[in-house]
C-alpha positions in Angstrom: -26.4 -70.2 116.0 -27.0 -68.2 119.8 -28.1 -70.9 122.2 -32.0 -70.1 122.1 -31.4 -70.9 118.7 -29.8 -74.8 120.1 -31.9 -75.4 122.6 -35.0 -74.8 120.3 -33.9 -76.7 117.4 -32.3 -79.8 119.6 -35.5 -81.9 120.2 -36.1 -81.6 115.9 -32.4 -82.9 115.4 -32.8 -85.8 117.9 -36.2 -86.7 116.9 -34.5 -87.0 113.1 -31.5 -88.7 114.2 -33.5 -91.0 116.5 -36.5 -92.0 115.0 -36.7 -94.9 117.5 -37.6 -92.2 120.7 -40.4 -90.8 118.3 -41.7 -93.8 118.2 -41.3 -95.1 121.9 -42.7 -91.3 122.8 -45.6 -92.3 120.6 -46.7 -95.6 122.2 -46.1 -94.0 125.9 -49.0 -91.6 124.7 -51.1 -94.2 123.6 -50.6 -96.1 126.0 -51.4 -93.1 128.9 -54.4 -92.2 126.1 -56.1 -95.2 126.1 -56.3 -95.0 130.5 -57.5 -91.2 130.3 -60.2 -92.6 127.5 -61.4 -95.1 130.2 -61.7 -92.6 133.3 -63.4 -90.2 130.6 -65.6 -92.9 130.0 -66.9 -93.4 133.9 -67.9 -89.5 132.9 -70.0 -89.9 129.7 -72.1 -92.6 131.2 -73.6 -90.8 134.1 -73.1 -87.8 132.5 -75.5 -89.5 129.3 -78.1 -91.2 131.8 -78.9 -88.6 134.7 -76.6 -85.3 133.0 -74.5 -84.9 136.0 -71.1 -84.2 135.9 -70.0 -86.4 138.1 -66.8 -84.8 140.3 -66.9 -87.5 141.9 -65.2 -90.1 139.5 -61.9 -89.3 140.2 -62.0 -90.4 143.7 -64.0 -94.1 142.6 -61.0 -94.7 141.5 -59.3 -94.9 143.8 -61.9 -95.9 146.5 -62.5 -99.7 144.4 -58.5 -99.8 144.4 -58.0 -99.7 147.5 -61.2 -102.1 148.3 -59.5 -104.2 146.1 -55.9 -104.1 148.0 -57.3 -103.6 151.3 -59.3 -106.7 151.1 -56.4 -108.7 150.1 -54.4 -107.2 152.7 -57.2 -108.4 155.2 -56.2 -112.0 154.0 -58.9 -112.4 151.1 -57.3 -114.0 147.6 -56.8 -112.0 145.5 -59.3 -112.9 142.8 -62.3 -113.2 145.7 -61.0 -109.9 146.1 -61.8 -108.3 143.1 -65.2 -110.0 142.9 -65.9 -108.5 146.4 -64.1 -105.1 145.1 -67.2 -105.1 142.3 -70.2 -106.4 144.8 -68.9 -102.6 146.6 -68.8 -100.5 143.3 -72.6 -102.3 143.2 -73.6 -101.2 146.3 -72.8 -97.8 146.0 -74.3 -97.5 142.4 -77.3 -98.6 145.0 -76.6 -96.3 147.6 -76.0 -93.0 145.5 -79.4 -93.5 143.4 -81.4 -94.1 146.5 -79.7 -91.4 148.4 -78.1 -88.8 146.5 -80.1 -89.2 142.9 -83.5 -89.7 143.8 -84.0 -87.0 146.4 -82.5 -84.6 144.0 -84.7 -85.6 140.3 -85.8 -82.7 138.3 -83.2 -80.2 140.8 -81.2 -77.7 139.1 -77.6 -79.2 137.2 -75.6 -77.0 140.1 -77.2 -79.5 142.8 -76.9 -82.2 141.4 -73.6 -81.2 140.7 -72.6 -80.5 144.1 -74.2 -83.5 145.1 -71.3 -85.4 143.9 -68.8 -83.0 145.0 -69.8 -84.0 148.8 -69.7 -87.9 147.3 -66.2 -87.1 146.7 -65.3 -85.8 150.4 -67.7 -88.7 151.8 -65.7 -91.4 149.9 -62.3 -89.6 151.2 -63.4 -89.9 154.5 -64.7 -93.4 154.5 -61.4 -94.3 152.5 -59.2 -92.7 155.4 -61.6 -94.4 157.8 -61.5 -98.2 156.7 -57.7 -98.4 154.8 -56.0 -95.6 156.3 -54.2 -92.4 154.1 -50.9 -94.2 153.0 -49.7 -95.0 150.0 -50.2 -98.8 148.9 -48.5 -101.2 146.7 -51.5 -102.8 143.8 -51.3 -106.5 144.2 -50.0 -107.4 140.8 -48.6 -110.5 141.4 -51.7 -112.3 142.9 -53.3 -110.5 139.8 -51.0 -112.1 136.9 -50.5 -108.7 135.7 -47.2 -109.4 133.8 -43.8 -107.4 134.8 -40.8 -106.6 133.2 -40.6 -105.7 129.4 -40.3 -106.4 125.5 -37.6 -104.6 123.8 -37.6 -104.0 119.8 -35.3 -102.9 117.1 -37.5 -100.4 115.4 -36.3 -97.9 112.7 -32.6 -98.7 114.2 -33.3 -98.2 118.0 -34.1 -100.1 120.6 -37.9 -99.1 121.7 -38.9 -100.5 125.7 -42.5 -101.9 125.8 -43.6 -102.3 129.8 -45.5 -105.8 129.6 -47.7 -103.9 132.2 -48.3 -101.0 129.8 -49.7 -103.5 127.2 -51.7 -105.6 129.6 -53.2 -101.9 130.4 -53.7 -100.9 126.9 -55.3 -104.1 125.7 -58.0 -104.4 129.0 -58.6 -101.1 128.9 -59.7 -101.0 125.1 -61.8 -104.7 125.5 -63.8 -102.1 128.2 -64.0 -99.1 125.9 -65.0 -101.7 123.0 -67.6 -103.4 125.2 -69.0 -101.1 126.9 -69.7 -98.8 123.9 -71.1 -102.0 121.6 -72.9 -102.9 125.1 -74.5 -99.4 125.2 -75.3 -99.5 121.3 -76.6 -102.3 120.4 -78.8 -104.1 123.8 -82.2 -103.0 125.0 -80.0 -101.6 128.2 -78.2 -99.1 126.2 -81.5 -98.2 124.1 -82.9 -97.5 127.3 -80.0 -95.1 128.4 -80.3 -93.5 125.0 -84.0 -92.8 125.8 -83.1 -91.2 129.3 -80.2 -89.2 127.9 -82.9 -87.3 125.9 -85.4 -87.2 127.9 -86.6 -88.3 131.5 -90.1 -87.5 130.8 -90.4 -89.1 127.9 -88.4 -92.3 129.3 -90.7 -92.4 132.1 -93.9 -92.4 129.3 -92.6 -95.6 127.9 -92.0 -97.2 131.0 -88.3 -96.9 131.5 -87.2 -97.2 135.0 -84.4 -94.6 135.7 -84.0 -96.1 139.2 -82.6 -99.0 137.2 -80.5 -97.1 134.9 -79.4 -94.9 137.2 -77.9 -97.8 139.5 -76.5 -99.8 136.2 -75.1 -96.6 134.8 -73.3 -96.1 138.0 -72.2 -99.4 138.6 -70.5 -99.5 135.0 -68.8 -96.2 136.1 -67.6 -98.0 139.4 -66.3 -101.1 137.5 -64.5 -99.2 134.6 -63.3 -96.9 137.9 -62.1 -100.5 139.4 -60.6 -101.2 135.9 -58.6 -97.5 136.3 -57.2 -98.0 139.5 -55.6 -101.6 139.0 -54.2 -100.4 136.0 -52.6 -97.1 137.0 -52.2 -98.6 140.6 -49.8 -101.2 138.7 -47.6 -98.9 137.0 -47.2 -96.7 140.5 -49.0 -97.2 143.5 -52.7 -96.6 145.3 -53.0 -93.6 146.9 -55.5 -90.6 147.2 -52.6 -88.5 144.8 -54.3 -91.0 141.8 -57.6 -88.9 141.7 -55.9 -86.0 140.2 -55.0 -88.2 137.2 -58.6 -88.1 137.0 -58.8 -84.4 136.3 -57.5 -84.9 133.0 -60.4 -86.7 132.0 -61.6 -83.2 131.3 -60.0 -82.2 128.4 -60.4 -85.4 126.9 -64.1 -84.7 127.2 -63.4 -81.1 126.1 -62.4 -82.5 122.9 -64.6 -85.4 122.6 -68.0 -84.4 123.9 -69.7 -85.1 127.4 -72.1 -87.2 125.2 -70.0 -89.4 123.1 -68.4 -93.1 123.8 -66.5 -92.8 120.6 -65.2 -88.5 122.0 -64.0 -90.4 125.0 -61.7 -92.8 123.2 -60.4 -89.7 120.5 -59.9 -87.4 122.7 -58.0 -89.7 125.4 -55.7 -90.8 122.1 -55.1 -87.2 121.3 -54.3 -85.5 125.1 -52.3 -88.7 125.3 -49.8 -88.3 122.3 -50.0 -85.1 122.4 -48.6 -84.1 125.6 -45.7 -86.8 125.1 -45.6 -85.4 121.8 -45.5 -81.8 123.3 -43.4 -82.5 126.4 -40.7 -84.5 123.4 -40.7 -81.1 121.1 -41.2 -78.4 123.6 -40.0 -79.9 127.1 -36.2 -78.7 126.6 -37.3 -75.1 125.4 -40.1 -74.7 127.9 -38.7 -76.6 130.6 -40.1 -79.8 132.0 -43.6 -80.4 133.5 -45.7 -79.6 130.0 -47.6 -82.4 130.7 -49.2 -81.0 133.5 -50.9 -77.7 131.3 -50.8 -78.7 127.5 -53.7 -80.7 127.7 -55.8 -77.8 129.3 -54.3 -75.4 126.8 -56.1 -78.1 123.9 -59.2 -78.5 125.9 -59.1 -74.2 126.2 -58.7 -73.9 122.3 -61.7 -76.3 121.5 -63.5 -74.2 124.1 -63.2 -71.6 121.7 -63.5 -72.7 118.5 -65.9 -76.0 118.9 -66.9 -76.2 122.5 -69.2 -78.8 121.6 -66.4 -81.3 121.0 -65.4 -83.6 118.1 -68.7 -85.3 118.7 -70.8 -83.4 121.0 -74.0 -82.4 119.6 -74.0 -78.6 118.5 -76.5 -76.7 120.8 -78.8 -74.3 118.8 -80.6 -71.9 120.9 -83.6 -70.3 119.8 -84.0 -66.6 121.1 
């Protein structure tokens, strides 16, 4: 056997002879799918009440984390804190309808578009401004985020559990599940339905899209608070954390721009599958696969479904 030959077929072996790394590989995906599902979820609202695309959700992120740990640092508790951290998310769901959405109603996609490209380099800036550019430690502690971790004896190994990564799986999917039943089944999310299909018709029936406008974004700037504890807790807060945020788009690749349910599928499968890919592949290909494969999925659906698992298929009439 030549070395390519080795260095190929190594991951396979180990994989077979160490079922137990499959399996802790498997729950790190999960784990890092479930967290991409939420910011892709930030996305799909806005993008199902107003269809923007809203670039601007990477950096919410990490604006209401550092609210929340620059208000704490400040001397607030930790808890009034957060509450305070949401009252802000609030206010700028107030500012950007009254500002940025309803100058702009009935403008072309590409301006509303770019509308939330300046939001991003308007919260940067007022970031910098008020907590400064350096990197800051998420209050965990004050939080009762819990530390340390569970090992098991599965399949013969020993497999690592972070007690953070669970505390981040479980919140996060209590947000995915509520939200989406939220958006289903109340007069709210009836509403939003109406105004994803059509403004003028949701104006007919007396729909306020001021209203939804501001709740839709204030439900993207709480699950954006909900990302940034979470990832802030298993590294830091800093302005590096919005490009996690980028991935978000392959997971709506595959999902649908449209579609609760597409956010939480295609977060699971860019997840696992670039652990999956990075376990198999990593030794052949070298490291960093995480970084690409999940734009190499996102580019094959783009191909074959571009519509997503659960986007609506466009038919157009020519």
């Amino acid at each position: 056997m030549d070395l390519h030959s080795k260095v190929f077929i190594d991951p396979y072996v180990q994989m077979g002879m160490a079922p137990d790394l499959l399996v802790q590989t498997l729950w790190e995906g999960l784990v890092g799918g479930v967290l991409y599902a939420l910011i892709a979820l930030g996305f799909v609202l806005i993008f199902k009440a107003s269809g923007v695309f809203n670039f601007a959700q990477g950096i919410m992120v990490v604006f209401a984390a550092l609210t929340l740990v620059g208000l704490h640092e400040l001397g607030v508790p930790a808890f009034l804190a957060l509450a305070l951290a949401v009252v802000v998310m609030l206010g700028l769901a107030f500012a950007v309808e009254r500002v940025m959405l309803r100058p702009l109603v009935n403008q072309p996609d590409i301006i509303l578009f770019m509308a939330t490209f300046g939001l991003t380099y308007i919260l940067i800036g007022l970031g910098e401004l008020v907590f400064g550019g350096n990197p800051k430690v998420m209050i965990a502690n004050e939080l009762y985020l819990p530390k340390g971790a569970i090992d098991l004896n599965i399949l013969g190994g020993l497999v690592s559990l972070q007690k953070i990564d669970i505390a981040a799986a479980v919140i996060a999917s209590i947000m995915v599940a509520t939200l989406a039943v939220f958006f289903q089944k109340t007069r709210i999310g009836r509403a939003l339905r109406a105004v994803a299909d059509s403004h003028k018709a949701a104006l007919s029936v007396g729909i306020s899209l001021e209203q939804i406008w501001v709740i839709v974004w204030f439900a993207a700037g709480v699950v954006a608070l909900a990302t940034g504890i979470m990832w802030g807790a298993r590294s830091e807060v800093s302005f590096a954390l919005q490009i996690i945020a980028l991935k978000a788009l392959p997971v709506l690749i595959l999902g649908g721009f449209t579609s609760v349910p597409g956010a939480i599928v295609g977060g699971l499968i860019i997840g696992i599958g670039e652990k999956i890919g990075e376990f198999y592949w990593g030794p052949l290909l070298g490291s960093g696969i995480e970084s690409w494969l999940a734009y190499m999925i996102a580019l094959a659906f783009l191909l074959f479904r571009p519509q997503g698992l659960f986007g609506e298929k466009i038919i157009e009439r020519i």
